[in-house]
BATORDO-661224 format. One record per residue (C-alpha): residue number from 0; residue in one letter; chain; x, y, z. Coordinates in steps of 0.05 Angstrom, whole numbers, padded with zeros to 5 digits. Layout:
BEGIN
 num residu chaine      X      Y      Z
 NUM      A      A      X      Y      Z
...
//
This chain:
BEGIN
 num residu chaine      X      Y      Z
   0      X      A  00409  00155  00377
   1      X      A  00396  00125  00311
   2      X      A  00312  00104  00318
   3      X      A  00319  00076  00248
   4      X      A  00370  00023  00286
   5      X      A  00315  00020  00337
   6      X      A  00254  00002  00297
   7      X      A  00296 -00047  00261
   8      X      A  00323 -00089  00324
   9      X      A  00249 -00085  00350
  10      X      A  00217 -00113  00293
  11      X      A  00270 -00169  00270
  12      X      A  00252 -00203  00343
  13      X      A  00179 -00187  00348
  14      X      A  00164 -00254  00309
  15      X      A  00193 -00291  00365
  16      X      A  00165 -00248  00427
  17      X      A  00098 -00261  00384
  18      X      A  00114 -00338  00386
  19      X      A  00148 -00332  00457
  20      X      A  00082 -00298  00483
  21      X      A  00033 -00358  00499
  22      X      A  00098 -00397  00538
  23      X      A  00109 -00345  00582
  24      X      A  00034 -00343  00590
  25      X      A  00032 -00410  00610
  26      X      A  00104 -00406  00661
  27      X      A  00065 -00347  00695
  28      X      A  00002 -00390  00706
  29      X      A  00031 -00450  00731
  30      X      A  00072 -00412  00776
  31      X      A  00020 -00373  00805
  32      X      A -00011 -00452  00812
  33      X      A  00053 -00470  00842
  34      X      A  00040 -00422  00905
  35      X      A  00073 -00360  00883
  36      X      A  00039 -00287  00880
  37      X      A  00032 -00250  00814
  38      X      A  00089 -00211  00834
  39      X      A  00137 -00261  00857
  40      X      A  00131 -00291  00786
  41      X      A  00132 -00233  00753
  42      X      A  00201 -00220  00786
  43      X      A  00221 -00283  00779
  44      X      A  00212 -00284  00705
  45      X      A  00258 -00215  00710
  46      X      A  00307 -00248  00735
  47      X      A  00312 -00313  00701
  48      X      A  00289 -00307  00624
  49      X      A  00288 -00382  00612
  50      X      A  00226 -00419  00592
  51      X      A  00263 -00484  00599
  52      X      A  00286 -00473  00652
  53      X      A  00231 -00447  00685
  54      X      A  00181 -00504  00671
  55      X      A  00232 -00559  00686
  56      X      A  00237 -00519  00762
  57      X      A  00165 -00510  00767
  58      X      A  00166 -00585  00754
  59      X      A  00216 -00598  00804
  60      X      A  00187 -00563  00861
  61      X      A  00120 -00595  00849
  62      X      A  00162 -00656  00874
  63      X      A  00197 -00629  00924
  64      X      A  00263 -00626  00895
  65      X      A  00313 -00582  00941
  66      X      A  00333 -00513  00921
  67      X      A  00404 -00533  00908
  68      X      A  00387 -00583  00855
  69      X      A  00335 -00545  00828
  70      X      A  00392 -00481  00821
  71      X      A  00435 -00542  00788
  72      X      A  00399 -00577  00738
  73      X      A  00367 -00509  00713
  74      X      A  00449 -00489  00707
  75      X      A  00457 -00548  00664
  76      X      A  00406 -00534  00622
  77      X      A  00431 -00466  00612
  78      X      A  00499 -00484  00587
  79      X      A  00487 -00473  00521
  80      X      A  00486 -00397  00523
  81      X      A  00567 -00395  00542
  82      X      A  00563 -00424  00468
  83      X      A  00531 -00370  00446
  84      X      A  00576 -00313  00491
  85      X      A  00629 -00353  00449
  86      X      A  00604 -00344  00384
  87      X      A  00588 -00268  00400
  88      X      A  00653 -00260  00434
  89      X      A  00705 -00228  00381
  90      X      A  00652 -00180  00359
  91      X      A  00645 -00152  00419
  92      X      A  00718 -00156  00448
  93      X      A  00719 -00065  00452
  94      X      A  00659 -00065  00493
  95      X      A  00665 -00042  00567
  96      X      A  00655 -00095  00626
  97      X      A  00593 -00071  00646
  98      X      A  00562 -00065  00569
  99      X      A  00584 -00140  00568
 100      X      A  00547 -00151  00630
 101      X      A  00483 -00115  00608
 102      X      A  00483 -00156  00542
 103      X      A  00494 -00225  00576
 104      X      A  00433 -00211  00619
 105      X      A  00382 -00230  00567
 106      X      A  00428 -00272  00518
 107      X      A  00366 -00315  00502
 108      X      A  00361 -00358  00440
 109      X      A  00324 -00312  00412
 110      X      A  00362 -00261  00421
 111      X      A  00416 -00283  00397
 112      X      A  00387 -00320  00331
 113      X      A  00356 -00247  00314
 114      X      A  00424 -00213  00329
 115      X      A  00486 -00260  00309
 116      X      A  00483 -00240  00243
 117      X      A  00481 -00162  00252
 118      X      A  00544 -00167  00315
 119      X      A  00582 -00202  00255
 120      X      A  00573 -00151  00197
 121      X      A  00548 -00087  00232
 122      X      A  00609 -00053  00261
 123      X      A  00563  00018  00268
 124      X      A  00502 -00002  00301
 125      X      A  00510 -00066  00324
 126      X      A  00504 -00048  00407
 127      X      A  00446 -00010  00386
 128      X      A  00418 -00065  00350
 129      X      A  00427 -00109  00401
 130      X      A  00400 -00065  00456
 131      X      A  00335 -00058  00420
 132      X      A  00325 -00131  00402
 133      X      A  00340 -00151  00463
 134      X      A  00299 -00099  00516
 135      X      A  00234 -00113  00468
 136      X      A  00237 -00189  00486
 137      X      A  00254 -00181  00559
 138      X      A  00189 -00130  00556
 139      X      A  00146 -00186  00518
 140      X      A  00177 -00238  00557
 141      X      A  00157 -00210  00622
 142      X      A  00095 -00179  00608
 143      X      A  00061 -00247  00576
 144      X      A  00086 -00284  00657
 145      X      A  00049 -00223  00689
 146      X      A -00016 -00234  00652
 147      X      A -00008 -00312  00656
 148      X      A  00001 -00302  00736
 149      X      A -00054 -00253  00736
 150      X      A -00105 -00288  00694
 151      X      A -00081 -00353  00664
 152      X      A -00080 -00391  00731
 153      X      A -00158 -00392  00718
 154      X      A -00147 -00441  00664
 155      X      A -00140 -00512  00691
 156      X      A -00079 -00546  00657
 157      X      A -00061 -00492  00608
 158      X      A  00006 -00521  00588
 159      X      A -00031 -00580  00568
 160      X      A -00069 -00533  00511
 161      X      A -00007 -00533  00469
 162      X      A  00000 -00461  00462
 163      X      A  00072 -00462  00470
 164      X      A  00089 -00486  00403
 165      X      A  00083 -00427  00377
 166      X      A  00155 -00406  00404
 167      X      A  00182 -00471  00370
 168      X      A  00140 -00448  00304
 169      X      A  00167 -00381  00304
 170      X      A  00237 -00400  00332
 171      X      A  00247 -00439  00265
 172      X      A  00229 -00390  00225
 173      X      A  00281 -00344  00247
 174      X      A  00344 -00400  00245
 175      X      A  00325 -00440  00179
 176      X      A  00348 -00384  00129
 177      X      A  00403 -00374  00168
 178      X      A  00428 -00443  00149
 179      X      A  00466 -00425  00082
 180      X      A  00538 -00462  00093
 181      X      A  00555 -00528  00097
 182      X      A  00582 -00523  00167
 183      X      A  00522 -00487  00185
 184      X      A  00482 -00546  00155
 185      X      A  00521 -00606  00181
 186      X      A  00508 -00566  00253
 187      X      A  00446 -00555  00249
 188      X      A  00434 -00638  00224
 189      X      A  00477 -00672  00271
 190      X      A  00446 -00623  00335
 191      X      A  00366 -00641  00308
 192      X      A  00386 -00717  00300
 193      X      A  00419 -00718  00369
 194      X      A  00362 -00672  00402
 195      X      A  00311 -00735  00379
 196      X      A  00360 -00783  00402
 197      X      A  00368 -00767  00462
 198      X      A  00316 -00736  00490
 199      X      A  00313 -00788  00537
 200      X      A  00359 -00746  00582
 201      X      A  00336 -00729  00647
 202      X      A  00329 -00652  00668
 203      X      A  00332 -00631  00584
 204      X      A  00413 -00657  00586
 205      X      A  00388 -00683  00519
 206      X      A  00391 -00606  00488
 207      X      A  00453 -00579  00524
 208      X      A  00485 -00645  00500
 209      X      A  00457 -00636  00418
 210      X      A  00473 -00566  00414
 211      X      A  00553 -00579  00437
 212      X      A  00546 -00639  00388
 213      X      A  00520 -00606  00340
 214      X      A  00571 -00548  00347
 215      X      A  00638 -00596  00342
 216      X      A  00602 -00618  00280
 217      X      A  00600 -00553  00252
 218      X      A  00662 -00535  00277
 219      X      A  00696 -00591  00244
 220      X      A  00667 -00578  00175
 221      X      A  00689 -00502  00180
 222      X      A  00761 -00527  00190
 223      X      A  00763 -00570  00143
 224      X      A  00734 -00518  00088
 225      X      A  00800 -00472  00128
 226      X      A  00850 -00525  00116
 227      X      A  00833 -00539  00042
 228      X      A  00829 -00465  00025
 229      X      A  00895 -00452  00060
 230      X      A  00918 -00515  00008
 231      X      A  00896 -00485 -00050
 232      X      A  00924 -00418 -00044
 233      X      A  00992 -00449 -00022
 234      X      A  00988 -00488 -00080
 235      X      A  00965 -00429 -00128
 236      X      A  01036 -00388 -00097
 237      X      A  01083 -00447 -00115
 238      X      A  01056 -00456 -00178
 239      X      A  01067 -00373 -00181
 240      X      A  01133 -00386 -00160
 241      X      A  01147 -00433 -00208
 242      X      A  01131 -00403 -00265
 243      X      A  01173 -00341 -00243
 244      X      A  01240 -00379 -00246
//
């Protein structure tokens, strides 16, 4: 086992689990606020990994939604992570079923802005890689809900102390220098201008809906790059051609 790989997928996500830290905080204390035990939300937080998704339940049970919407509109908001088993998909095509499985369980978008990059160009070490990135921010992850359910339910209204923008600090850190192409450019315009736009979604839609737009719009681009490179070099060969005879 290659620790060097280790180190390396630890530290490339510890800027987000750093950022990540005070929101899980806060999803552990309102929880615990919400009428669960320490340990209930600790699980809980195993099982789900979702911030979003989290609060917007917490939220909904507050209100007394039922669990079947509540299992629903969390789904919804979730959708955008089969975008990112899409993206990851060819470079992973060899591995077994259950290594598949084991990876999709913490697919977060952390995990995979910290990882997309090495799945494309590492063919070595990427599982590795991967593995360690992602087991350090399920560990971070669940360890800030324990001490917000243990402690942080002390603090009346502590998701109203702002400390959760440090995720959304952090998180842009990570994806801006990313952002070197134009497709990944026009993407990453069109899904912040449509995030702001509509936002007036109910249940979050309003992110599921930005990040498909602003995926088409990337997508889009990226062909149309395809299509005029694919012009090019069949003009380049029939000019070849010509200039044979």
């Amino acid at each position: 086992m290659n620790k060097k790989v280790i180190l390396r997928g630890a530290s490339a996500i510890l800027p987000l689990c750093i950022g990540d830290f005070p929101f899980s905080f806060i999803v552990g204390a309102l929880s615990v606020s919400a009428g669960m035990s320490v340990w209930q939300s600790t699980v809980w937080s195993t099982i789900v990994i979702a911030g979003s998704a989290q609060m917007l339940a917490l939220n909904m049970l507050k209100t007394g939604a039922s669990l079947g919407v509540i299992i629903f509109t969390t789904l919804i908001i979730n959708l955008r992570h089969i975008l990112y088993s899409a993206s990851i998909s060819s470079t992973v095509r060899e591995a077994s079923f259950f290594k598949k499985c084991f990876m999709a369980y913490a697919l977060t978008d952390e995990v995979y802005a910290t990882t997309v990059k090495e799945m494309e160009e590492n063919k070595k070490d990427k599982y590795l890689f991967y593995s360690s990135a992602m087991l350090t921010f399920w560990f971070a992850w669940v360890l800030a809900d324990f001490l917000g359910a243990l402690v942080g339910a002390s603090f009346p209204h502590i998701e109203k102390y702002g400390l959760d923008f440090a995720m959304v600090a952090a998180f842009i850190a990570i994806v801006v220098p990313q952002i070197k192409s134009q497709a990944c450019t026009v993407a990453a315009i069109v899904a912040a201008v449509s995030g702001v736009l509509l936002v007036v979604l109910p249940y979050s839609l309003g992110i599921v809906a930005a990040s498909v737009l602003g995926v088409m719009a990337g997508l889009s681009v990226d062909l149309a790059e395809e299509r005029k490179q694919a012009q090019a070099a069949a003009k380049l060969s029939l000019e070849g051609a010509l200039e044979n005879e």
